[in-house]
C-alpha positions as CSV (number, residue, x, y, z in Angstrom):
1,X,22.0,-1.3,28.4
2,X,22.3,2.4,27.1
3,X,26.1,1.3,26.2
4,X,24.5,-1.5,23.5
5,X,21.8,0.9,22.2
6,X,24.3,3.7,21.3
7,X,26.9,0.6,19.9
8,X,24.0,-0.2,17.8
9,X,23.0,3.3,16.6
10,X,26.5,4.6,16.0
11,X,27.4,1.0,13.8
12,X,24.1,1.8,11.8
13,X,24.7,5.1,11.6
14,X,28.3,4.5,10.1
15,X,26.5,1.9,7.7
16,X,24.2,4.4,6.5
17,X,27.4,6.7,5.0
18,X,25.5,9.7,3.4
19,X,22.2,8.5,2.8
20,X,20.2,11.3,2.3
21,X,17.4,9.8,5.3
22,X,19.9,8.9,7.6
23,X,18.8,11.1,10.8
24,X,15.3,10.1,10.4
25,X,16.4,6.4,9.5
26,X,18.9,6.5,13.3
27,X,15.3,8.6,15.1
28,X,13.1,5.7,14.2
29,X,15.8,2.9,15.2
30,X,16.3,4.7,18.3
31,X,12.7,4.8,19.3
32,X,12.2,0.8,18.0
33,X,15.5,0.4,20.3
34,X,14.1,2.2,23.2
35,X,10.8,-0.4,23.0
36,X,13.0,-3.6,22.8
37,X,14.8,-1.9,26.5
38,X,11.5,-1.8,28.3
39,X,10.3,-5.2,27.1
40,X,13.4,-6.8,27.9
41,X,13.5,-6.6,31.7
42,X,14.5,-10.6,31.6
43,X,17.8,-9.9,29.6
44,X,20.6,-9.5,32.4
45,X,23.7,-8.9,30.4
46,X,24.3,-6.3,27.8
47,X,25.3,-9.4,25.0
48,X,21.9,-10.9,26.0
49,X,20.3,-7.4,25.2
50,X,22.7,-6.5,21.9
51,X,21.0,-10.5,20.5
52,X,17.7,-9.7,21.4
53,X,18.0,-6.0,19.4
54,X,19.6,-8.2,16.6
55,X,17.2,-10.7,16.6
56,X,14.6,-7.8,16.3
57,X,15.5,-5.3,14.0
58,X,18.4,-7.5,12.2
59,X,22.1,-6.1,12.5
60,X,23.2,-2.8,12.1
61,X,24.8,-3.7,8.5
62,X,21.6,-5.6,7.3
63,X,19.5,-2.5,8.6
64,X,22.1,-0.3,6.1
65,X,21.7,-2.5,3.1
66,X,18.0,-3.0,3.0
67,X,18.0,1.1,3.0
68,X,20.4,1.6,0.1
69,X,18.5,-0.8,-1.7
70,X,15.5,1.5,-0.9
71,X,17.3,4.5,-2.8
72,X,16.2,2.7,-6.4
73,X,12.9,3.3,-5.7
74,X,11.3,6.8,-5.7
75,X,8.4,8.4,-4.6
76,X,7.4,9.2,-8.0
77,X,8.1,5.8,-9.2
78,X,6.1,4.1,-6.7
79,X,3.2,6.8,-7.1
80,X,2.8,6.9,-10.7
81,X,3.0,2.9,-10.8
82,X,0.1,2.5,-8.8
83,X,-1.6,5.4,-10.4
84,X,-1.4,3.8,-13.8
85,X,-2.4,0.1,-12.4
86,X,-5.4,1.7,-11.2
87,X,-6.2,3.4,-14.7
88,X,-5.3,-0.1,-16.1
89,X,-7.9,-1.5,-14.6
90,X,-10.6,0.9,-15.1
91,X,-9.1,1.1,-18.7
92,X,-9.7,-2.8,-19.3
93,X,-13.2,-2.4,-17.5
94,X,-14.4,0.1,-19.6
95,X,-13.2,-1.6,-22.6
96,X,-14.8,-5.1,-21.7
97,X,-17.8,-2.7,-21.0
98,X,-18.1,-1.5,-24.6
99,X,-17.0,-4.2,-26.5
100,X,-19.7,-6.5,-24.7
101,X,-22.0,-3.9,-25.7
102,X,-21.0,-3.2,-29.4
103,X,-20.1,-6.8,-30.1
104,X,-22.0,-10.2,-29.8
105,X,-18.8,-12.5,-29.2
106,X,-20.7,-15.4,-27.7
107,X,-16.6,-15.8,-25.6
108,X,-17.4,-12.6,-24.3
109,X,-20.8,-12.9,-23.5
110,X,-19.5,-15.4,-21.3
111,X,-16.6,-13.7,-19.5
112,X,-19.1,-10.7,-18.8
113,X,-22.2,-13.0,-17.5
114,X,-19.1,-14.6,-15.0
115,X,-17.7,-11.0,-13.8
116,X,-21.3,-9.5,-13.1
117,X,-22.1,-12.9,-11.4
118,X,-19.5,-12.6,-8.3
119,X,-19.3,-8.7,-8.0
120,X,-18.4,-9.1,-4.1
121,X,-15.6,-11.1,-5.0
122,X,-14.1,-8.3,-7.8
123,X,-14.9,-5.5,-5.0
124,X,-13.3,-7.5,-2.2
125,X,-9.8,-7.7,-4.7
126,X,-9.8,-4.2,-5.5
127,X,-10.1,-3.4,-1.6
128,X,-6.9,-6.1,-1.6
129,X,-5.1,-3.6,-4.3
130,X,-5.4,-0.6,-1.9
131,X,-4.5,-2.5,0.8
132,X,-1.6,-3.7,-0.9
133,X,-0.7,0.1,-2.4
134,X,-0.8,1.1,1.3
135,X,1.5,-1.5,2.4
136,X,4.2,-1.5,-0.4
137,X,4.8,2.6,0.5
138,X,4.9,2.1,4.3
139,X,7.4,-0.8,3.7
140,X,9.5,0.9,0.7
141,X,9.4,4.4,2.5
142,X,9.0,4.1,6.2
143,X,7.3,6.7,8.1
144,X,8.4,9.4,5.5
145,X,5.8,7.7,3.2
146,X,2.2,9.5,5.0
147,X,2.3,12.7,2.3
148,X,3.4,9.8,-0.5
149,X,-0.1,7.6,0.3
150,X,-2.3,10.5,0.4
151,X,-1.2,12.2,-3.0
152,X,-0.9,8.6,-4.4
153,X,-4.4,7.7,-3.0
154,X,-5.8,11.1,-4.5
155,X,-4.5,10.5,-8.2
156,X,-5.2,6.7,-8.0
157,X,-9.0,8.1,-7.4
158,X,-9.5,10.1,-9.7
159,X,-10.7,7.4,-12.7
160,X,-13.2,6.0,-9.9
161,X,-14.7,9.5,-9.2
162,X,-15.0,10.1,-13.1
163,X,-17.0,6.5,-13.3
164,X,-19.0,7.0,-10.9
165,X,-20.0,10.5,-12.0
166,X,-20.5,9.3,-15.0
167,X,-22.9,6.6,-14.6
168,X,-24.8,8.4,-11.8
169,X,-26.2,11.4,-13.9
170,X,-26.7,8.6,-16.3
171,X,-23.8,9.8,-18.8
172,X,-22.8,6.2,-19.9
173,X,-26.1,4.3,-20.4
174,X,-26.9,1.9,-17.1
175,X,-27.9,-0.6,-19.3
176,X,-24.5,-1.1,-20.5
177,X,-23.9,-2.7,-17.4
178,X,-26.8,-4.8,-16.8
179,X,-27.9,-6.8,-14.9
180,X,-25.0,-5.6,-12.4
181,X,-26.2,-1.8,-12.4
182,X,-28.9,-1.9,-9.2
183,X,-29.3,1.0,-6.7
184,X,-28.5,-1.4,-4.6
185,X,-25.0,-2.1,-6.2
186,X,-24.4,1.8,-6.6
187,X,-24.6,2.2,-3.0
188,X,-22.4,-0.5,-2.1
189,X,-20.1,1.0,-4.5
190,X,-20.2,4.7,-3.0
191,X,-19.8,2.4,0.6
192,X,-16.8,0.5,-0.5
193,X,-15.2,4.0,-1.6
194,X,-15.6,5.5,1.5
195,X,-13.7,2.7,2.9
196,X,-10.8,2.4,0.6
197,X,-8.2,5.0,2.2
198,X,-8.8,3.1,5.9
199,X,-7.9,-0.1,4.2
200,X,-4.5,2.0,2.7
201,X,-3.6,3.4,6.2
202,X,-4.0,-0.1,7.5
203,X,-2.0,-1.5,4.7
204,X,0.5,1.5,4.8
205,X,0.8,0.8,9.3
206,X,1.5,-2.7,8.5
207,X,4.2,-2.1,5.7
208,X,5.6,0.5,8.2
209,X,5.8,-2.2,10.9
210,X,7.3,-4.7,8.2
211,X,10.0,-2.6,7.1
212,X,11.7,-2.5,10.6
């Protein structure tokens, strides 16, 4: 069975050319490889073990492809992208916050009393965004991608820290956002913070998982 593992490594590894990732690409193939061997006690030929690697992890020449493709898209790419959908939508917020405020558009008096009226809903979609931020590095970047989540998660932050300094020491007027603006709210707020870089590790462990 070793003889089919090393067939497969050495075929990827000749697939791979000069990537600039390819002895950590071959390390984490090996170690998916080694997990396929000792769950397949019930294969009894080495063909019957090369299919069920295939079948797993694709072929070595499908495995090379998918990671040249993965060259067009940088770490700083995929960072700042994120970074500037998240300012995007505090950007849009804020300004649907002041123009409701400054403005008395009966439209959007309408769109506002709908958005306060299901914030769970709007909180449960922006947990779906880091989630999703999470996943798209750990499937675009592999295992390599830990140090590219946590400064991306860190940046990405930073306009929700500024918002909610802001309206705590009561910088930008609570009754701006009325009626949404409770103690209660705040808390759930400070709550679902807490909980956003879990749901990007979890997102990030199941990109990781989906890349392979």
């Amino acid at each position: 069975m070793e003889r089919q593992k090393n067939k497969f490594l050495e075929d990827l590894a000749k697939g791979l050319g000069n990537h600039q990732d390819k002895e950590d690409i071959l390390l984490e193939y090996e170690s998916h490889i080694d997990e396929i061997l000792i769950e397949s006690s019930d294969c009894s030929t080495e063909d019957e073990m090369m299919e069920r690697i295939v079948s797993r992890l694709g072929s070595p020449e499908e495995i090379a492809e998918l990671w040249k493709e993965e060259l067009s898209v940088t770490p700083s790419n995929m960072k700042w992208l994120f970074i500037l959908l998240n300012i995007l939508f505090f950007g849009g917020g804020s300004l649907l916050t002041l123009a409701h405020n400054l403005f008395q558009w009966e439209w959007l008096a309408a769109i506002w009393g709908y958005l306060t009226a299901i914030p769970t809903l709007i909180a449960f979609l922006y947990m779906f965004f880091w989630a999703l931020l999470g996943y798209e590095i750990g499937r675009g970047f592999g295992h390599k991608g830990r140090t590219l989540l946590i400064n991306t998660f860190l940046l990405s932050l930073i306009p929700n820290l500024i918002l909610m300094f802001l309206t705590v020491f009561h910088i930008i007027p609570h009754s701006w956002f009325a009626p949404l603006l409770t103690k209660t709210f705040i808390i759930a707020c400070i709550i679902f913070t807490l909980f956003l870089y879990p749901v990007s590790w979890i997102g990030y462990r199941w990109g990781r998982k989906a890349s392979i």
